[in-house]
N, C-alpha and C positions, 0 to 999 in steps of 0.2 A: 642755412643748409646744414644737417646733420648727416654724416656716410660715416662708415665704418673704414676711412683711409685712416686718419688720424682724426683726434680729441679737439677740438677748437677749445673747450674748455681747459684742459690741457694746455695747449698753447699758450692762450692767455694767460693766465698762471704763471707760467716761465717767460714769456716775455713780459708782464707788466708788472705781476706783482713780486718776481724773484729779481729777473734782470734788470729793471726799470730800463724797456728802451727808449722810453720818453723822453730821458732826460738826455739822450742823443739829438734831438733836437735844438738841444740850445748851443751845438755848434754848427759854423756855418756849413759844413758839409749837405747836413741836412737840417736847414732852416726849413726849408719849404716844406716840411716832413710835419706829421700828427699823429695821437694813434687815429685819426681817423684814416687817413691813409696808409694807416698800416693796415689796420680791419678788413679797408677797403681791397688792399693788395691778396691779404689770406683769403677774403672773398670769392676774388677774381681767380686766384688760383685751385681753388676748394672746387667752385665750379667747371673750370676747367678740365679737371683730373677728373670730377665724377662723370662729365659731358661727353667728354674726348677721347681720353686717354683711358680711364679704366673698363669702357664698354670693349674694345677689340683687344684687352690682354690677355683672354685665352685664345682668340684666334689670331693671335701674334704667337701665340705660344705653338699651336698645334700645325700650324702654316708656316712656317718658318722661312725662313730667305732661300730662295737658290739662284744658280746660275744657268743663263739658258743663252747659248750664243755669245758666251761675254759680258752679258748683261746681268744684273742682279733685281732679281721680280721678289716681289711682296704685298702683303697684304696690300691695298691702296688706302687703309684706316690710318694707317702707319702716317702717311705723308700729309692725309686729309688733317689728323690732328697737330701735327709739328708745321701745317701752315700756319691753323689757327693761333698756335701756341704762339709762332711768329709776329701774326698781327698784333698780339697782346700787350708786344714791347718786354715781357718778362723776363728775356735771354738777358738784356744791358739793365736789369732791376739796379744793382750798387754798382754799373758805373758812371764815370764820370760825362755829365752832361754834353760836355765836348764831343763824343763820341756817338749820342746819341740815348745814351742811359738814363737813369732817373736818380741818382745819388741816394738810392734808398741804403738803409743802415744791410751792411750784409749778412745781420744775424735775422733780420726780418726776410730778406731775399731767402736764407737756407731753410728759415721755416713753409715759405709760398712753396721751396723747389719738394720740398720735402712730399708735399700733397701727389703733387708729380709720378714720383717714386715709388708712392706705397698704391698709385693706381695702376701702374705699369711702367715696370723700371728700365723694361727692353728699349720703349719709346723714350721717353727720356734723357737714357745715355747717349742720345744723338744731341743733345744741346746741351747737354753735362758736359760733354766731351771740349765741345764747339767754344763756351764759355772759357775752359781752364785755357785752351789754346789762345782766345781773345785775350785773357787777363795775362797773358806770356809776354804774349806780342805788344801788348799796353807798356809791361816794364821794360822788355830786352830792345823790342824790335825800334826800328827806324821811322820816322815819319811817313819814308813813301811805305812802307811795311802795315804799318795801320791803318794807312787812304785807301790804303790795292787792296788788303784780306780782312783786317777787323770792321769797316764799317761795314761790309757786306755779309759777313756773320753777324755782326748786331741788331742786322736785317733779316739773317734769315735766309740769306739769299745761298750765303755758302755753310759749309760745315765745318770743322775739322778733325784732327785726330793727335794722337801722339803716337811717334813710330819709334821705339825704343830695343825690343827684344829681337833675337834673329834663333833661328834654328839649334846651331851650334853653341848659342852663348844664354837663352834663357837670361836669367835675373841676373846672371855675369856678366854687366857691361863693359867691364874691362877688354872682354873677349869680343865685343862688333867687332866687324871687319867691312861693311860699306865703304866706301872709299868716297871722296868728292874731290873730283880733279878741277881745278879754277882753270877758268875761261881766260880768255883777250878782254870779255866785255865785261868782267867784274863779275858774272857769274858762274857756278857749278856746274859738273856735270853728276848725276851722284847714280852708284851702280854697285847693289849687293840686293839682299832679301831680307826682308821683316814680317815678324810671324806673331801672330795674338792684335791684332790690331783692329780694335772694336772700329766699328762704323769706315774702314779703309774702303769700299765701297759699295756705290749706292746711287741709286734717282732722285732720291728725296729731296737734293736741292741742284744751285744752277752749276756750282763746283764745292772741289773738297780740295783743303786748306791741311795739306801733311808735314807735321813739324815733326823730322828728322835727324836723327844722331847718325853721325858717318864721322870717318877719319877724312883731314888732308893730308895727302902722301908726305912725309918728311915729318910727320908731326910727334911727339914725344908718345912712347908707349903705353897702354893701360887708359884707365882715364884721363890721365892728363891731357893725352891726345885727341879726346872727343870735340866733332864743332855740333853747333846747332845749324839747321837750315830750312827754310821752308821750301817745299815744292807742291806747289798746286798740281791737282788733276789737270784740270787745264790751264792752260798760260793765263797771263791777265795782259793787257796790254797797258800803256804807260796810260791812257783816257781811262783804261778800266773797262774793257771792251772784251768779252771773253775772244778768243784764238784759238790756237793748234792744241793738241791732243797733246799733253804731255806724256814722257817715257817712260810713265808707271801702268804696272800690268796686274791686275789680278789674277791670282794661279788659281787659289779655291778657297770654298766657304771652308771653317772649321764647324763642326753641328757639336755643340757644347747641351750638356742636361739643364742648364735654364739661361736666362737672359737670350731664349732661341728669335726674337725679334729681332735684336741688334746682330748686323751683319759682323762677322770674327774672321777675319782675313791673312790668305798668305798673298804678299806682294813683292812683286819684282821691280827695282830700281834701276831702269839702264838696259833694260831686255833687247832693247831695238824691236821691239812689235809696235812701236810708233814712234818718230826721228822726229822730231822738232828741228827746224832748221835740214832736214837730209841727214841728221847726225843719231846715231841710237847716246845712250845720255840722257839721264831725268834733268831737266835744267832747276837747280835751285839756286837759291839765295842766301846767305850768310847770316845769319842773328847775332850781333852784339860781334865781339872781338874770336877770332879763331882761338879754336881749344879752351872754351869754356862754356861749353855745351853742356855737359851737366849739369853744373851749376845753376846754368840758364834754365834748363829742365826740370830741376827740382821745385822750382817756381808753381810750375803745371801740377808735377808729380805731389806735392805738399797741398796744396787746393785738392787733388786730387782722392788723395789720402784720409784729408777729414770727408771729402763727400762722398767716398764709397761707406765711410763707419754712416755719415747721414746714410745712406739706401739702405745698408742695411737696417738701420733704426726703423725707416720707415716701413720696410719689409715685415719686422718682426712687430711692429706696431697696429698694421692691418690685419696681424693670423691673428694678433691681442683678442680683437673686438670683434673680427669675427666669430671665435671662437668664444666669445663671452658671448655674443648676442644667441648665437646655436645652445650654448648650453642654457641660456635663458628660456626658452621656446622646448626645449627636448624634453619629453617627458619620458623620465626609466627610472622603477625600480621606486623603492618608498623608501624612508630613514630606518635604520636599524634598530633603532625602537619602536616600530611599529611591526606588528607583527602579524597583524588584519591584510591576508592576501586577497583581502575583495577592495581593499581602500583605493584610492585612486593613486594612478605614481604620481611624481613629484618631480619636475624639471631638475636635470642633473646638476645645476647651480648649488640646489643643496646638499649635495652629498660631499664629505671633506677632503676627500683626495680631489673632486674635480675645485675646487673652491682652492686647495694647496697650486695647481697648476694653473688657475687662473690670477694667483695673488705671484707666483713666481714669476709669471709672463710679465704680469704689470710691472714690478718691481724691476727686472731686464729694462724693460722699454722705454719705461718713463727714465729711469736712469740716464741710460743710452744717449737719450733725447736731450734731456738736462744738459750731457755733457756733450754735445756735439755742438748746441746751440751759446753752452758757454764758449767755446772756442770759435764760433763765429762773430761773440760777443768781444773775443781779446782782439780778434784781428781787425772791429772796427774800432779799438783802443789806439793797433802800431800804428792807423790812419788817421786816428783825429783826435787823438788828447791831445790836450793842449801844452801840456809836458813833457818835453825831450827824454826824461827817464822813466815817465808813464809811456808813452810810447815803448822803448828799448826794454820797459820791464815784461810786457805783453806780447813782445816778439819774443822774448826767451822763454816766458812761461807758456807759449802756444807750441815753438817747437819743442819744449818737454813733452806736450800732452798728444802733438800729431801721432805717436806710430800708438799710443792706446785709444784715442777717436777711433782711429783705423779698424783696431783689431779687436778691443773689448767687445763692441758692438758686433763685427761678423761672430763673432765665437757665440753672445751671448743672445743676442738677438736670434739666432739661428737653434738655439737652442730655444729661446722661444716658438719658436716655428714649430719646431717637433713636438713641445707641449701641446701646440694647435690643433695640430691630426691626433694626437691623444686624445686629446677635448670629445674631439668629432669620432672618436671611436670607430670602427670599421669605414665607417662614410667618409673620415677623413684622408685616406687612402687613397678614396677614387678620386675620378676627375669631375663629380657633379658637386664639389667645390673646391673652392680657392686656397685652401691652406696647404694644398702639396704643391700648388706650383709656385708658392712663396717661400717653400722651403727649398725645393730645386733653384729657384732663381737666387734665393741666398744663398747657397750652397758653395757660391762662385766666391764670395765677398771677401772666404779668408785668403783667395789667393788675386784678386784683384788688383793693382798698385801693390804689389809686394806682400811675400805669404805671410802670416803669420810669425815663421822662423827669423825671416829676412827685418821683420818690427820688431821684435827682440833682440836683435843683435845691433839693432839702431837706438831703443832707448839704452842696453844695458854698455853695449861698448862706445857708444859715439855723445848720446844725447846725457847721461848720469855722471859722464866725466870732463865732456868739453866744459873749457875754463875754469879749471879746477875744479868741478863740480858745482859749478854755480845756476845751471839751470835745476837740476834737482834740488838746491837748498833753497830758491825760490819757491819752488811745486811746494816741499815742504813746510816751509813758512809758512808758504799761502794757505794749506791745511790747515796748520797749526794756528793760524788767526780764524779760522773758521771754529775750532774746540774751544778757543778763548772765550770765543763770542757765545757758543753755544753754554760750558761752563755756567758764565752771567745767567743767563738765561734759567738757569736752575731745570729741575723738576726732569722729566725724559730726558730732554735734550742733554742735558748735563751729563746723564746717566748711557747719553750713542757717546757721547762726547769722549769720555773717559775712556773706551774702545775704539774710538775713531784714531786718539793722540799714542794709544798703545800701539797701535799696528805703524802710523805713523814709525815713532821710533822705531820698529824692527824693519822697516826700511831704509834709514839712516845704517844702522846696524850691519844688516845684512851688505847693503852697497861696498860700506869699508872693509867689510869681510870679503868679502869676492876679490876686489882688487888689492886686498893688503900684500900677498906674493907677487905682484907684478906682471902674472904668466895669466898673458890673453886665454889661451885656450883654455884653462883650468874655471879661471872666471866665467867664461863666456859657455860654458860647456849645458849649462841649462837657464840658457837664458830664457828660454819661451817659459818655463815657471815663474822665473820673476817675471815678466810681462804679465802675465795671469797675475799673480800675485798683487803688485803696484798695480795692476787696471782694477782690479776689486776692490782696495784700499780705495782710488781716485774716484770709484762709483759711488761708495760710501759715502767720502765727503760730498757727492751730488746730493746724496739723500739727508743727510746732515743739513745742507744748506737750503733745500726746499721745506724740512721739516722747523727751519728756524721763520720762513715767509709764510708756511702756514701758522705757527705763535702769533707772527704778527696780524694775520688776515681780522679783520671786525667781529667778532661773535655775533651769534647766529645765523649768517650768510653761506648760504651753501654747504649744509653743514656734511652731508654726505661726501662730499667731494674734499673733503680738506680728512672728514677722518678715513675716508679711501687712502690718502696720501699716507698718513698718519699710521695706516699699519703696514702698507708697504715699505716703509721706511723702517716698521720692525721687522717686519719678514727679511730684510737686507741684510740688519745689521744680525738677526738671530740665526740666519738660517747659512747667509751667504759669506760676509767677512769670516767668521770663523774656519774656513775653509785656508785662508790666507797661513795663518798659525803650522801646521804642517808642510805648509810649502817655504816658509820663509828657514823652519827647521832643515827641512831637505837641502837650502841652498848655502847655509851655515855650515852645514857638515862638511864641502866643497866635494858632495859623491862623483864618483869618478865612474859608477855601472854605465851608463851610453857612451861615455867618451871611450871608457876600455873595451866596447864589444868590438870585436873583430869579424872584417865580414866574412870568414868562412867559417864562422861561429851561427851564422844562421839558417 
């Protein structure tokens, strides 16, 4: 099957011949594994996206959810697909068999979910959501917590969410104010409001699985004081027998400019518009030890993180090929050396500007991709190397790279987008295609699991200095043996190389420069520049290190497709790192213009 969601080609490339995920195989995680069942997996899933899920994503788009009586109506494409998607088994892909999963590698799982994504990402987010929630409750929760809610998500049967922000407090979670007052019988009562809460509700399955941030009364203030909890829609009983109506209420849909399929909710905890027991009270459950509920969360919220930078990838990856395949077919206008207005025109492919916005989108995307899928590739490293410090080195160098997964891709990807409807010229605008509502649905991406600002101030104050800056000196080592290798290699490469290791150092540089005064605010004052800045450096090396698997590829094999690679990788390194050089200037200076505006200065 060839569609214009994502490149199989492509794919293959970066899983077989960059990452080798073959040779995940030869541990027993996944013994039972091949590429043949990988093939087999991207197959299932490739068809599925083109079948299912990408036929009703503009009338998921233009039909939107509403509420009528309490109830939440939708499309019925929505539900008919995420049954199907259900039977598939593809929700439990990398996990563990015990549960129901298939132990497949989870850098092959993010490439199947990826298909997903770039055919309709509204749909999807309902067992995107439902997964990070399983994978929570796999590490935090309790034995009876996984029999009662994860095998029946792994089914399909439930969904779930994460309920984290509230009205008053946004991405300040310091500031929740939910309360969960503990029972006689060991569980909660929990009662406040939660607001942004993708898929909170819905028909689509038999219940929904709400893991909850609230305070227990007496608990220490700020975060410290957060617990986790889970509270089903409806009760489960101790057989697993659904029961009464649990004490969550939906107030109203939110109608956001894309991702308009997935339902966006304000919810009430404790309302008493339904008493379980005679009691108003959402009744939940406890996850892991009280007041370590973030903690516990970040579990979610970090899976999270890399797979909204995945949707976005994916997003920016379908306007790619759309928008190549339209300008392939479009005929306008003749080359500027031709000057014969009777000649015939010539599909806009060949004219240089659209050729600039077609090589800039690839260059974004395949990057994006590179680096998303590396990081699904470390975190099947913290699971199954066979090495206690291969292990420990994979989880540092993964939470280095989580809040630029996240964010390079919404920024960049989305700026691929906008090249798309460029592409498409006037057409691109309307709604008789697909490239405006991948740029609306990405649109969301940079404020998804935390904006933009909120991931800057996580790699540059939390994640570049924790333990002594030791996960940043691994990130750059790890570049740095990347230029090494490239170096050897002579000839181009040697020659990204030399500009890959320079940029490198001015991120050493600049880091110690920021924190050499000690004053948070002064360092932290443009952080969202370094993030840009370090996320373009870390795309580079993407391209560096694909441009060193194409050296290695067999000559004469596909020869198109490897020197496609081959100038994207210039077009990166000529057109896009240098952009890095003024910004790392900017952050040397330690400019103080944003930090000193005052607001009745504007």
């Amino acid at each position: 099957m060839s569609s214009t969601l994502l490149s199989r080609r492509d794919l293959s490339f970066l899983l077989y011949e960059w990452l080798d995920v073959c040779r995940l195989t030869e541990r027993p995680r996944y013994a039972e594994h091949s590429r043949e069942t990988f093939d087999d997996v991207l197959d299932l899933a490739e068809r599925l996206a083109v079948e299912h899920f990408a036929p009703h994503n503009r009338a998921a788009d233009t039909s939107e959810p509403t509420v009528d009586g309490g109830r939440v109506r939708m499309i019925p494409q929505v539900k008919a697909a995420l049954d199907v998607f259900a039977r598939t088994g593809l929700l439990a892909a990398s996990m563990d068999e015990s549960v129901g999963g298939m132990q497949l590698p989870h850098v092959v799982s993010a490439a199947a979910f990826g298909f997903l994504q770039a055919a309709n990402v509204s749909t999807s987010a309902y067992p995107f959501l439902t997964l990070g929630n399983a994978n929570l409750l796999l590490a935090h929760g309790s034995a009876e917590q996984v029999d009662t809610y994860v095998r029946p998500m792994v089914q399909g049967r439930f969904f779930g969410t994460m309920c984290l922000s509230e009205p008053q407090a946004g991405s300040s979670l310091a500031d929740i104010t939910t309360r969960a007052e503990p029972q006689d019988d060991g569980t909660y009562r929990l009662f406040g409001t939660k607001m942004w809460i993708s898929g909170g509700d819905h028909e689509l399955t038999e219940n929904i699985v709400h893991l909850v941030l609230a305070r227990i009364p007496g608990g220490p203030p700020g975060v410290k004081g957060i617990s986790l909890f889970v509270v089903p829609k409806i009760l489960v009983g101790p057989d697993g027998a659904l029961g009464a109506r649990n004490d969550v209420t939906l107030v109203g849909l939110n109608h956001k400019m894309g991702y308009r399929g997935t339902t966006n909710t304000l919810l009430n905890f404790g309302e008493g518009v339904h008493r379980p027991d005679g009691r108003a009270g959402a009744v939940g459950h406890l996850v892991g030890p009280a007041h370590q509920g973030l903690a516990q969360m970040f579990h979610m919220m970090n899976e999270a993180r890399v797979g909204v930078g995945a949707g976005a990838t994916a997003l920016g990856y379908t306007g790619y090929l759309k928008s190549l395949a339209y300008a392939r077919q479009r005929p306008q206008g003749r080359p500027v050396t031709d000057k014969d207005p009777t000649a015939p025109q010539v599909p806009i492919v060949e004219h240089p500007d659209v050729r600039r916005m077609l090589l800039a989108q690839k260059s974004y995307v395949e990057g994006a991709l590179a680096l998303v899928l590396y990081c699904g590739r470390l975190l099947d490293e913290e699971r199954t190397a066979p090495d206690a410090a291969d292990r420990e080195r994979a989880h540092l160098l993964l939470d280095m790279l989580t809040p630029i997964a996240k964010s390079w891709p919404s920024q960049w990807c989305l700026a691929a987008n906008d090249l798309a409807i460029q592409v498409h010229g006037g057409y691109g605008y309307t709604r008789d295609y697909d490239v405006e509502q991948h740029w609306r649905d990405n649109r969301l991406n940079p404020i998804h699991e935390g904006t933009h600002g909120i991931q800057a101030l996580d790699l540059l104050g939390r994640k570049a200095t924790m333990r002594d800056g030791a996960a940043l000196n691994l990130l750059l080592e790890t570049i740095r043996a990347t230029v090494s290798r490239a170096w050897k290699a002579d000839g181009e490469a040697a020659e990204l190389a030399a500009r890959l290791g320079a940029a490198v150092d001015r991120i050493a540089a600049t880091t110690r420069r920021l924190w050499a005064g000690g004053d948070p605010a002064l360092a932290l004052a443009n952080a969202s520049v370094y993030l840009e800045a370090v996320g373009h450096v870390v795309v580079a090396w993407m391209w560096l290190e694909q441009l060193l698997a194409v050296d290695a590829a067999p000559s004469g094999v596909d020869p198109d497709f490897y020197a496609g690679k081959r100038q994207a990788a210039r077009y990166f390194f000529r057109y896009e790192l240098p952009r890095t050089g003024p910004q790392f200037d900017l952050l040397d200076s330690l400019d103080r213009t944003t930090s000193e505006m005052r607001e009745d200065w504007f």
